[in-house]
One Martini backbone bead per residue (centre of mass of N, CA, C, O) as a GRO file, in nm:
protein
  355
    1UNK     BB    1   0.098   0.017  -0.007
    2UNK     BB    2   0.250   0.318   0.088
    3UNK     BB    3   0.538   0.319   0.058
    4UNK     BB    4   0.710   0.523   0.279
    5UNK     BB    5   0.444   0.654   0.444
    6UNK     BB    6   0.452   0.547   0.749
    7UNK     BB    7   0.702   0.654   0.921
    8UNK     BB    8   0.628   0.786   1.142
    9UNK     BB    9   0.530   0.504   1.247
   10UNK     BB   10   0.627   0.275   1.516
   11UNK     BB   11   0.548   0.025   1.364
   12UNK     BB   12   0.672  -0.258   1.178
   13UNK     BB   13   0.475  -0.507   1.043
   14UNK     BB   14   0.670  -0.738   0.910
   15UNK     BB   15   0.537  -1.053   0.837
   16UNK     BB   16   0.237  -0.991   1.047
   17UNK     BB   17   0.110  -0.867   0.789
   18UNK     BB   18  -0.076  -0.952   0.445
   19UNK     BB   19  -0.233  -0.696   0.298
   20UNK     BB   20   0.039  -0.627   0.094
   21UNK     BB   21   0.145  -0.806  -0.050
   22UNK     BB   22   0.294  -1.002  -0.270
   23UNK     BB   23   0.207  -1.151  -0.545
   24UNK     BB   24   0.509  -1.340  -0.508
   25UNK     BB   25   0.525  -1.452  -0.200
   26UNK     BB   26   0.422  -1.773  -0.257
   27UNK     BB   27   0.715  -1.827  -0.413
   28UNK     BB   28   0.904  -1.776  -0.216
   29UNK     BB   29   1.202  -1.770  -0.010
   30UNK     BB   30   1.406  -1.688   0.134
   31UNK     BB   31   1.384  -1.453  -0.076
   32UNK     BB   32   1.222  -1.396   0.082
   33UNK     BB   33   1.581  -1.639  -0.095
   34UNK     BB   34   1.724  -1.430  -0.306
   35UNK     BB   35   1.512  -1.245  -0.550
   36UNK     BB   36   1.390  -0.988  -0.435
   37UNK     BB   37   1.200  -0.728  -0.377
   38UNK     BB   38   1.253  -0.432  -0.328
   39UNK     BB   39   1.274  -0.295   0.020
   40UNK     BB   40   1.116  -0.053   0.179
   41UNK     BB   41   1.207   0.110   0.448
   42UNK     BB   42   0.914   0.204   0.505
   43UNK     BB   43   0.679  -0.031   0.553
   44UNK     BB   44   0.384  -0.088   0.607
   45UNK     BB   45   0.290  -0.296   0.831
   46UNK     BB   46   0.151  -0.501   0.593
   47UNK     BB   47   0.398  -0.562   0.382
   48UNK     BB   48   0.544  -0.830   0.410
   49UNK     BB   49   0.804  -0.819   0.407
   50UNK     BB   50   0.671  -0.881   0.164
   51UNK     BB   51   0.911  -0.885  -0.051
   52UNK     BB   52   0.893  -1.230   0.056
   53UNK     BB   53   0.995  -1.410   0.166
   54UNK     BB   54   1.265  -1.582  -0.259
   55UNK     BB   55   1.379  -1.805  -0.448
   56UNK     BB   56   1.623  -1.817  -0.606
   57UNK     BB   57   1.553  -1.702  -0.868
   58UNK     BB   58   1.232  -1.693  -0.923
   59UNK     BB   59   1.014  -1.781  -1.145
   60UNK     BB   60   0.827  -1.678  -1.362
   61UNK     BB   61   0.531  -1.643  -1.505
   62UNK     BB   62   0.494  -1.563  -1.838
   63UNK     BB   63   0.133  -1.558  -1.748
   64UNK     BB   64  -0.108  -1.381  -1.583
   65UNK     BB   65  -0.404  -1.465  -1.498
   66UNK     BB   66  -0.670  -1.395  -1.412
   67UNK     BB   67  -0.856  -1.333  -1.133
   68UNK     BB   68  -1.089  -1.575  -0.962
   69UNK     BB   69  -1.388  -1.491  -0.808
   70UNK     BB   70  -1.608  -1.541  -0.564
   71UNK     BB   71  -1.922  -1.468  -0.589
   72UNK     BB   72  -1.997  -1.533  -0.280
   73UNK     BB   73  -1.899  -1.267  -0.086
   74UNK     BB   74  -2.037  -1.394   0.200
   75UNK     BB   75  -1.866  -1.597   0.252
   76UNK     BB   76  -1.726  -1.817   0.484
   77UNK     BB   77  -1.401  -1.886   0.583
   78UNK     BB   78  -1.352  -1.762   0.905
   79UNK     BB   79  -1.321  -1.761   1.213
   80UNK     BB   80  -1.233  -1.526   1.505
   81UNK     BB   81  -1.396  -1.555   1.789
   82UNK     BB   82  -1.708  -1.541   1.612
   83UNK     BB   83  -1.550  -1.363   1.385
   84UNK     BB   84  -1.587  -1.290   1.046
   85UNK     BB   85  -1.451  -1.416   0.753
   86UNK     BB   86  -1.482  -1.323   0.397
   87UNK     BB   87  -1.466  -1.286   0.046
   88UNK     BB   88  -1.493  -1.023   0.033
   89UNK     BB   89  -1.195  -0.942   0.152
   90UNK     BB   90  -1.011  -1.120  -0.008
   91UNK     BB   91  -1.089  -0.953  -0.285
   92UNK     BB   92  -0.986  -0.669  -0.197
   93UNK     BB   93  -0.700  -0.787  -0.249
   94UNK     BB   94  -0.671  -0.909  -0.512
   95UNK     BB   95  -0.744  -0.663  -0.701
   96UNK     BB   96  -0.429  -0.537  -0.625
   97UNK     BB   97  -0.296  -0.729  -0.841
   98UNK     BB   98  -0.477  -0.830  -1.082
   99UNK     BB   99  -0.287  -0.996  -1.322
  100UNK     BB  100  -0.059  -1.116  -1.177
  101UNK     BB  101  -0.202  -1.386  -1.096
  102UNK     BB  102  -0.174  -1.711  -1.136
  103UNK     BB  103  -0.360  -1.989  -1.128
  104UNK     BB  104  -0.134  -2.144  -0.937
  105UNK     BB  105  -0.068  -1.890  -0.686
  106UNK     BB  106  -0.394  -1.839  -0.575
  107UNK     BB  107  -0.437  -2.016  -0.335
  108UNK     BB  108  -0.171  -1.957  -0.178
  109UNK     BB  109  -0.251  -1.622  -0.211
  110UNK     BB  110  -0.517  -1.690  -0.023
  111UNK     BB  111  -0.395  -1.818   0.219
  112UNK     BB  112  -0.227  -1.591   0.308
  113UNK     BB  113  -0.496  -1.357   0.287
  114UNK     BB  114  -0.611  -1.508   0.538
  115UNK     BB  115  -0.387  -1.551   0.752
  116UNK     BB  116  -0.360  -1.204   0.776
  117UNK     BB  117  -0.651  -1.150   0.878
  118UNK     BB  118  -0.661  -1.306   1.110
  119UNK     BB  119  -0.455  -1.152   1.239
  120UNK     BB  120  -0.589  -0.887   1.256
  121UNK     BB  121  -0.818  -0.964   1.402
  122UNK     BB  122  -0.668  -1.050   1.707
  123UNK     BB  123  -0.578  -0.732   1.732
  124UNK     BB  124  -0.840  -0.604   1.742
  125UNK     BB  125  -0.935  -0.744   1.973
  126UNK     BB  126  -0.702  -0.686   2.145
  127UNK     BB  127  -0.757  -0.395   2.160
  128UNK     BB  128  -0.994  -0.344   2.237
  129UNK     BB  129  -0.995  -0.586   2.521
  130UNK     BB  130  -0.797  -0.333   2.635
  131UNK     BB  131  -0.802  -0.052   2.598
  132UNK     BB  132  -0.548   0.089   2.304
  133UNK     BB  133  -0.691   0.276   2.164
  134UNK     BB  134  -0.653   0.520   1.994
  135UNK     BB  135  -0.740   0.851   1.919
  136UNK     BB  136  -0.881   1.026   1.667
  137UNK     BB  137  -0.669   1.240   1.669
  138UNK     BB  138  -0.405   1.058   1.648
  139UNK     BB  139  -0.484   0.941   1.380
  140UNK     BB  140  -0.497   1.239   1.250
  141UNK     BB  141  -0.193   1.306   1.280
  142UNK     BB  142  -0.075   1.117   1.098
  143UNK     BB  143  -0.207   1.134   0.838
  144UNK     BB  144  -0.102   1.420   0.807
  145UNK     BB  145   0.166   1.309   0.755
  146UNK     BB  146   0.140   1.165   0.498
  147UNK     BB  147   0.067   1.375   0.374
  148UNK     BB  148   0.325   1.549   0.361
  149UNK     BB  149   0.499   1.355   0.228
  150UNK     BB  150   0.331   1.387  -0.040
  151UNK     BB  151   0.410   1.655  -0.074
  152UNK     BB  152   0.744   1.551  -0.063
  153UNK     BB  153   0.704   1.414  -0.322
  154UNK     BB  154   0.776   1.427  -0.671
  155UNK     BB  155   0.616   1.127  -0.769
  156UNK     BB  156   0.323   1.252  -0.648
  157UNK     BB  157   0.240   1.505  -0.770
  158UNK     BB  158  -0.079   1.639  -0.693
  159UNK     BB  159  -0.141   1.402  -0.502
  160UNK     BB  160  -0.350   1.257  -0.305
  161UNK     BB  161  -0.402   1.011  -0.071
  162UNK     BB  162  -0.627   0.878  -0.180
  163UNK     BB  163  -0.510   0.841  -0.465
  164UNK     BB  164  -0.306   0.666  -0.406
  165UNK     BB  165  -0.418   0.459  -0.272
  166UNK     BB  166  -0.621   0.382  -0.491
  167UNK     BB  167  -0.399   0.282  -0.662
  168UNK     BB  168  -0.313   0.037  -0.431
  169UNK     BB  169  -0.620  -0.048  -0.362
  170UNK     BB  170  -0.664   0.140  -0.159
  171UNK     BB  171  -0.783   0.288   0.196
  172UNK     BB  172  -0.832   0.528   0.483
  173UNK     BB  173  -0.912   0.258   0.663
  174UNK     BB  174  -0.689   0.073   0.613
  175UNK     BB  175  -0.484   0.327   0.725
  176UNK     BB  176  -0.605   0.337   1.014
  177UNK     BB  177  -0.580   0.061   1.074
  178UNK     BB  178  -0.309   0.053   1.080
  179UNK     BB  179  -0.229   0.284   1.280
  180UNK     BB  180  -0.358   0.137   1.520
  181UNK     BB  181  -0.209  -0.092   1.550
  182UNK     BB  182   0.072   0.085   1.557
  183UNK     BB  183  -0.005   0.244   1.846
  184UNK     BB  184  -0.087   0.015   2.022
  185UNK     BB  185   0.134  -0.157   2.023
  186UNK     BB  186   0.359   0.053   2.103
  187UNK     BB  187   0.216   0.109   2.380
  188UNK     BB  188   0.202  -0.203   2.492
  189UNK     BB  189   0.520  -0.312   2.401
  190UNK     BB  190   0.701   0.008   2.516
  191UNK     BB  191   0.678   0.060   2.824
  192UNK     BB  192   0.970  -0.113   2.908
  193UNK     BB  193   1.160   0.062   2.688
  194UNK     BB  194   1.462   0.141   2.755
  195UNK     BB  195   1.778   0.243   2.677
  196UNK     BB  196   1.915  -0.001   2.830
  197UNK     BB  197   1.751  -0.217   2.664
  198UNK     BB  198   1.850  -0.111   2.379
  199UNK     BB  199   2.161  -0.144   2.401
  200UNK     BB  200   2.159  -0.440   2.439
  201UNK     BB  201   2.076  -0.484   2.182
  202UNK     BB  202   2.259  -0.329   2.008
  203UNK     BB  203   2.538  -0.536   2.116
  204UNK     BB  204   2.411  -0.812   2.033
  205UNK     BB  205   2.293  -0.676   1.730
  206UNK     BB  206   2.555  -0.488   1.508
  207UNK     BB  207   2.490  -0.687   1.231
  208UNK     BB  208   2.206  -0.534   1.169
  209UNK     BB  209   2.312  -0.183   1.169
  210UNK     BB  210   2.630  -0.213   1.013
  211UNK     BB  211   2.613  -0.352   0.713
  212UNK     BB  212   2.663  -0.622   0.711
  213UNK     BB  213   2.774  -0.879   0.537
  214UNK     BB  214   2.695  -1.187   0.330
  215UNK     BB  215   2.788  -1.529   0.194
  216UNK     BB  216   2.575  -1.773   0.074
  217UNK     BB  217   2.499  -2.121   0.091
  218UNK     BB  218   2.218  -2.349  -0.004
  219UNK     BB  219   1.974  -2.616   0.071
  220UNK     BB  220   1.687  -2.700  -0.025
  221UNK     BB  221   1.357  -2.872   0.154
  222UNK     BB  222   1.099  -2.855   0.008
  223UNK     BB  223   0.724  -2.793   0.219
  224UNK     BB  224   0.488  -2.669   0.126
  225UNK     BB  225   0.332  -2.941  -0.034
  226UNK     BB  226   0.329  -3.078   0.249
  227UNK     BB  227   0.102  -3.310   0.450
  228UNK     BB  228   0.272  -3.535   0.595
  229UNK     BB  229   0.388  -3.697   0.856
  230UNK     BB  230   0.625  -3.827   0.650
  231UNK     BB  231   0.721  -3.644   0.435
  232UNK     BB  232   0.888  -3.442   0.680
  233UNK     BB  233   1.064  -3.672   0.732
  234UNK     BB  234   1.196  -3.696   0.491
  235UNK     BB  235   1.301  -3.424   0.448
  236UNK     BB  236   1.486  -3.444   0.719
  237UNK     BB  237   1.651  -3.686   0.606
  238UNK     BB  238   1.777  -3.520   0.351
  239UNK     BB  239   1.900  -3.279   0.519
  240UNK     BB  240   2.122  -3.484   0.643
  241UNK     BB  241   2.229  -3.620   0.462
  242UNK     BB  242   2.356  -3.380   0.317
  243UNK     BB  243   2.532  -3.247   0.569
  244UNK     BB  244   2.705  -3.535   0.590
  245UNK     BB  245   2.838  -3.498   0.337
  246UNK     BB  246   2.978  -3.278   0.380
  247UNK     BB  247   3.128  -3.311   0.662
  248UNK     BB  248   3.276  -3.575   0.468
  249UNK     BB  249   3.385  -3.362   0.194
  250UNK     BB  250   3.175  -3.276   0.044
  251UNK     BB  251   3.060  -3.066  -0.187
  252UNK     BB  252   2.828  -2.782  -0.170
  253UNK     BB  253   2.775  -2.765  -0.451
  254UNK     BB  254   2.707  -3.062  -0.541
  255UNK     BB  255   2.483  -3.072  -0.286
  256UNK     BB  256   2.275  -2.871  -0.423
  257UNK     BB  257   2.255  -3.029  -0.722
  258UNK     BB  258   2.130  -3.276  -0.602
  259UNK     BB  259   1.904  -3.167  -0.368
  260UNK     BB  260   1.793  -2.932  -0.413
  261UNK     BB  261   1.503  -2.655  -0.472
  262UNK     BB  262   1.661  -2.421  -0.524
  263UNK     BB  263   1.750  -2.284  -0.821
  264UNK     BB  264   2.054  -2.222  -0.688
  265UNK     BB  265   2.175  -2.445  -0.763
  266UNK     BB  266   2.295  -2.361  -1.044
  267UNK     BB  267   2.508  -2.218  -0.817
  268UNK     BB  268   2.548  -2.428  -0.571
  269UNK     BB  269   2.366  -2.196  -0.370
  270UNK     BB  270   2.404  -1.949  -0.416
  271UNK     BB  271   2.297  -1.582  -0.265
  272UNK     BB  272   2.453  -1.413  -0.189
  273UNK     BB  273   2.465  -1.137  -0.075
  274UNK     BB  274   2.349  -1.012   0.294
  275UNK     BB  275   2.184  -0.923   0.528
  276UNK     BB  276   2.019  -0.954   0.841
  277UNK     BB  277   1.795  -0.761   0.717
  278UNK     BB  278   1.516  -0.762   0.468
  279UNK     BB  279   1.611  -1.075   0.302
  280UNK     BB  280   1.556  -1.265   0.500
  281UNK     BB  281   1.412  -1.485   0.672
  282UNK     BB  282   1.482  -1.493   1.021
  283UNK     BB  283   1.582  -1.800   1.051
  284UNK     BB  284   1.784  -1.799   0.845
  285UNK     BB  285   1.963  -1.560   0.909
  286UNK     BB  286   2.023  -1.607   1.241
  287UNK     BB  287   2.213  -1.838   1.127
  288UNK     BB  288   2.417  -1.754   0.920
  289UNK     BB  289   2.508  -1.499   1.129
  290UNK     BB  290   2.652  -1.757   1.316
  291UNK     BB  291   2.880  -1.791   1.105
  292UNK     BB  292   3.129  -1.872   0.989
  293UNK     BB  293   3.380  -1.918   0.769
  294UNK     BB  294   3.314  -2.232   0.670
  295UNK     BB  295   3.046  -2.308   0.770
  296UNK     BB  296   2.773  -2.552   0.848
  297UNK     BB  297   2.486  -2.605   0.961
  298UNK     BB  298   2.184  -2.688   1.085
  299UNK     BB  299   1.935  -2.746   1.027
  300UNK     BB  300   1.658  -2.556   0.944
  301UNK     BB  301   1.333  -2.369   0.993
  302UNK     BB  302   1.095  -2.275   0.734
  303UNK     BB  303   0.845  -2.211   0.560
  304UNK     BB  304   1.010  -2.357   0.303
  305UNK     BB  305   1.177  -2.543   0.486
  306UNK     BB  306   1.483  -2.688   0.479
  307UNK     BB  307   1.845  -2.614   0.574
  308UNK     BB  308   2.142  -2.528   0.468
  309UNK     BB  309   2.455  -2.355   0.556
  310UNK     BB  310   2.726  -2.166   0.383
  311UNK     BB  311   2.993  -1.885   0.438
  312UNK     BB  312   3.203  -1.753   0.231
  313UNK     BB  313   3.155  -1.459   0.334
  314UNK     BB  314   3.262  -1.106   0.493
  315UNK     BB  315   3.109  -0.802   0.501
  316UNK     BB  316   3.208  -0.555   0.704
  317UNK     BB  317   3.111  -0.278   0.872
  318UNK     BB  318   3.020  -0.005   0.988
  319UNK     BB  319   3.055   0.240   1.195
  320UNK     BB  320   2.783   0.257   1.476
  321UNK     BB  321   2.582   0.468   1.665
  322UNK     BB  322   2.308   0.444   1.913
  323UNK     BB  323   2.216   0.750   1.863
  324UNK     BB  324   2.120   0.698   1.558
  325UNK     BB  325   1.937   0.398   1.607
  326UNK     BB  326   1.728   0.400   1.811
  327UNK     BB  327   1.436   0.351   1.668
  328UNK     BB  328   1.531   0.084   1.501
  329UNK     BB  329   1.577  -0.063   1.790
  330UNK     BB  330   1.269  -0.052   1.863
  331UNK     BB  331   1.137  -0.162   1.635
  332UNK     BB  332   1.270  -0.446   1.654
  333UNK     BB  333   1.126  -0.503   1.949
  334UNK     BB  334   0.871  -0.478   1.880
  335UNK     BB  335   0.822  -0.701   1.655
  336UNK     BB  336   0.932  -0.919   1.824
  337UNK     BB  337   0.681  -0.884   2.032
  338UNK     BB  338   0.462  -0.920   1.797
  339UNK     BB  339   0.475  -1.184   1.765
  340UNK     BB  340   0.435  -1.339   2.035
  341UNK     BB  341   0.176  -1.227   2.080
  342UNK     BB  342   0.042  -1.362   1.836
  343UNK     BB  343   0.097  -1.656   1.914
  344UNK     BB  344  -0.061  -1.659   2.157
  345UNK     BB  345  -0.340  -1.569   2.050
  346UNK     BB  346  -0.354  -1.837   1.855
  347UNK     BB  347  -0.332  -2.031   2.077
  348UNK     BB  348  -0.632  -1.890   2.234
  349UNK     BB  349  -0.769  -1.924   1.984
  350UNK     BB  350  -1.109  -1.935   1.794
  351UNK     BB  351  -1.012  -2.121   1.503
  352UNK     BB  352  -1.228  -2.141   1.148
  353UNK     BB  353  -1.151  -2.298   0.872
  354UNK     BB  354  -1.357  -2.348   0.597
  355UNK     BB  355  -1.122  -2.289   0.307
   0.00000   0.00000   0.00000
């Protein structure tokens, strides 16, 4: 939705909220593994620190076909805790991607955008049944930065903030819900965020902040797929293997292009330089920098599978002072504060999906 434009906003919640995906977000594998497309800074809450969480060098389908969405528009997908969610809400989501997706995508990104809202609607009963929604006056605050920032933006030119909106298919409610999310979580989860807890995150994660990057190639054995523990048993079985064969001494590109279901394989599971933050999805990155050159991981588990990593190359990062980016600092602790918070909510919630 507004890339860019949400920076005012205290937490942004990439990867937490899939209402903004990337329209081949289902596609992804590590980039987000690895070659998503480019991240805005301040991208709003719900932007999935979207455009990723993919498979490195994911091919695209040649052509997209219409997205062919259900009549039905009252059907109910999914309760949550008693509360509807509907097909047409999530017809609404899918109408912003017009053409992108393909047939084949379609289930995938339906399914991702129905577990985005689920997300949502728990967050949003949360807030309410704490009463820590914010007053409409400081939504209307926010709002009005918003407006400023477009007015200060020369690609944005002459148009209002409504206009932008409805170009990314998106609108002023959906902007209030982000908003709301965004101001009532950082005042709930950043209670108790002091300057001293802060540097010490700081001090903990500073390849997070000073632009260290790192080179490393993977095996990855998709489980995307897979629906029985049977199936998940093999897939684990196959990334030892691959694993114990390295550490016998086989080389590790020979190893991907055996095993991997990767792209990557096809260069040995390369995936080139990345940083610590925004392009890997966190498991796999907070894996990679914990190793050293010429490491290999013990396997990892993501979304997409299993993987094993190995640290090929460091690019060392530039002095960085925590004065500089305590907000950086807060916002990443926010964030991790609010996955936590989510999968509580999931775990206590009565979720019905019916479809």
């Amino acid at each position: 939705m507004l890339r860019g434009c949400v920076k005012p906003l205290g937490i942004i919640l990439g990867g937490i909220l899939c209402l903004h995906l990337s329209a081949f977000a289902a596609e992804t594998d590590t980039q987000k593994p690895s070659s998503p497309p480019k991240k805005a800074k301040a991208a709003p809450k719900a932007e999935a620190k979207s455009e990723a969480k993919a498979v490195a060098n994911e091919p695209k389908p040649k052509e997209a076909a219409p997205v062919k969405k259900e009549d039905d528009s009252n059907k109910i997908l999914a309760t949550v805790n008693g509360e509807n969610i509907n097909q047409k809400d999530v017809n609404l989501i899918l109408t912003r991607f017009g053409n992108q997706i393909s047939e084949e995508q379609l289930p995938a990104i339906t399914k991702q955008i129905l577990d985005g809202l689920i997300t949502q609607k728990l967050i949003m009963q949360f807030i309410r049944d704490n009463k820590i929604e914010p007053a409409k006056a400081t939504i209307d605050a926010e709002l009005n930065k918003v407006r400023e920032e477009i007015k200060s933006n020369p690609s944005l030119a002459n148009q209002t903030l409504e206009q932008v909106l409805e170009s990314h298919g998106s609108s002023i409610d959906d902007l209030k819900k982000d908003i709301t999310i965004s101001l009532s979580l950082e005042k709930y989860l950043g209670k108790e965020l002091d300057d001293q807890k802060l540097k010490a995150h700081f001090e903990q994660n500073k390849a997070a902040y000073d632009e260290t990057e790192i080179k490393a190639s993977h095996v990855l054995v998709d489980t995307r797929t897979m629906k029985t523990d049977e199936e998940l048993a093999q897939a684990k079985d196959k990334i030892n293997k691959a694993r114990a064969e390295v550490v016998a001494g086989k080389d590790f590109a020979d190893i991907a292009k055996q095993y991997s279901d990767c792209p990557s394989k096809e260069k040995g599971g390369d995936l080139g330089f990345f940083k610590r933050k925004g392009q890997m999805v966190e498991p796999f990155a907070a894996a990679a920098f914990a190793l050293k050159v010429g490491q290999v991981s013990d396997p990892v588990k993501t979304n997409f599978g299993y993987h094993i990593i190995k640290v090929t190359e460091i690019k060392q990062g530039k002095d960085v002072k925590f004065d500089d980016i305590k907000q950086s600092v807060k916002q990443d602790i926010l964030q991790e504060k609010a996955q936590v918070l989510i999968s509580q909510l999931r775990q206590k919630a009565k979720i019905d999906i019916k479809a």
